[in-house]
Structures are given as C-alpha cells and as structure tokens.
C-alpha positions as CSV (number, residue, x, y, z in Angstrom):
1,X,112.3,169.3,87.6
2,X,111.6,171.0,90.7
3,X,109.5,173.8,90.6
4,X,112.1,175.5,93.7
5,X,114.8,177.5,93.3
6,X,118.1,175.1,93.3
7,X,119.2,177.5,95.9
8,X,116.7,176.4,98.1
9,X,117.1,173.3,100.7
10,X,114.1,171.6,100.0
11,X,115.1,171.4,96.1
12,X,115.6,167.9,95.1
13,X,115.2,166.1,91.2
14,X,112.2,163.5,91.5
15,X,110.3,161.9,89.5
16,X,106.8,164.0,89.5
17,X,103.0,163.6,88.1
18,X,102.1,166.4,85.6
19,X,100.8,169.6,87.0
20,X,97.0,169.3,85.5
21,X,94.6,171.5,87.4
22,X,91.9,170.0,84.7
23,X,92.2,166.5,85.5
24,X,92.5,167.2,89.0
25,X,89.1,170.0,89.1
26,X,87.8,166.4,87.2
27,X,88.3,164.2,89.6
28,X,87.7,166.7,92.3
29,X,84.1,167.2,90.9
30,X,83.5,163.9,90.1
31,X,84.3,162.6,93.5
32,X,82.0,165.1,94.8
33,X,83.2,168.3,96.0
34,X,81.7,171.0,94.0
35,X,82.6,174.7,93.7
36,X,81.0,176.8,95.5
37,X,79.7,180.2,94.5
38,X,83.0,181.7,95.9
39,X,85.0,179.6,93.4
40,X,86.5,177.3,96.6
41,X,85.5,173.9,97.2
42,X,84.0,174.5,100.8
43,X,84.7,171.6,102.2
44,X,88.1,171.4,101.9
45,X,90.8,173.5,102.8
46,X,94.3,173.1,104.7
47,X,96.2,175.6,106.7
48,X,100.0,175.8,106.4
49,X,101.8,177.0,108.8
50,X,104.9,177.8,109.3
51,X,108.1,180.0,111.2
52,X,110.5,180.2,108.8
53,X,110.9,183.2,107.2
54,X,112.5,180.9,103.9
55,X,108.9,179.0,103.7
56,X,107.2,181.8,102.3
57,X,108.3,181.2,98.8
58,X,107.1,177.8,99.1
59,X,103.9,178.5,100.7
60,X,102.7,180.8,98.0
61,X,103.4,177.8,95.3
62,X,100.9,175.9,97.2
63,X,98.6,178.2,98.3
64,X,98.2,179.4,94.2
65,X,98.8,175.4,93.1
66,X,95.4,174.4,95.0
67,X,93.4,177.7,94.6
68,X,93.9,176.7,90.6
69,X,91.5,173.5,91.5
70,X,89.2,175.3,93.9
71,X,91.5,174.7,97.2
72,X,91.6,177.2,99.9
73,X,95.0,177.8,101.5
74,X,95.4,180.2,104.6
75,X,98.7,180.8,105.3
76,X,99.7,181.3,108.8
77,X,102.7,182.9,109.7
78,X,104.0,181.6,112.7
C-alpha cells in the first residue's frame, strides 16, 4: 500500500520492504555511521529539492522517514 494519497499522481500499488527504522538505525550503525550528539548521522544527509507546490506532501514523508534513522533532510523549495 502506498503511503500517498490515491489522489496523488505519484500513487501507485508495489510491492514494498517494511518500514523498520530499527533494522535500518542497525544496519546504519553497524556499517558505521554513528549518531552524533545532535541525533543526525553527520555524514549523511540529502537535499530535496523541488518546485512544485504538490511535492510538499511528499517531501515531509521523507524528510520525517529518514530523520526516524538519524537522516538529515533539508528541504529546498524551489
């Protein structure tokens, strides 16, 4: 199930892994990349950027998707 509106144009049914921010802060950790003492993993982050006034919704499920295993996501507005 798609975690998208189905009134959305980027909603489509596939066949997805299961959200689990514990395995994933797991593996994370395991291959390396700590959290720091701001609760981000420092060395990684990814900026999403974006014009469309429709994106936002979608750019708030990643940016809160990755912050729940340590990921920093600045939105940029575009």
């Amino acid at each position: 199930d798609s975690p998208l509106p189905s009134s959305s144009p980027y909603h489509v049914a596939v066949e997805r892994d299961a959200y689990d921010p514990d395995a994933a802060n797991a593996a994370l950790d395991a291959a390396g990349y700590p959290v720091g003492s701001d609760g981000y993993r420092f060395r990684l982050g990814l900026a999403y950027s974006t014009s469309l006034p429709t994106a936002a919704p979608q750019a708030d499920f990643i940016k809160q998707s990755l912050a729940a295993v340590g990921i920093d996501v600045e939105i940029q507005s575009g």
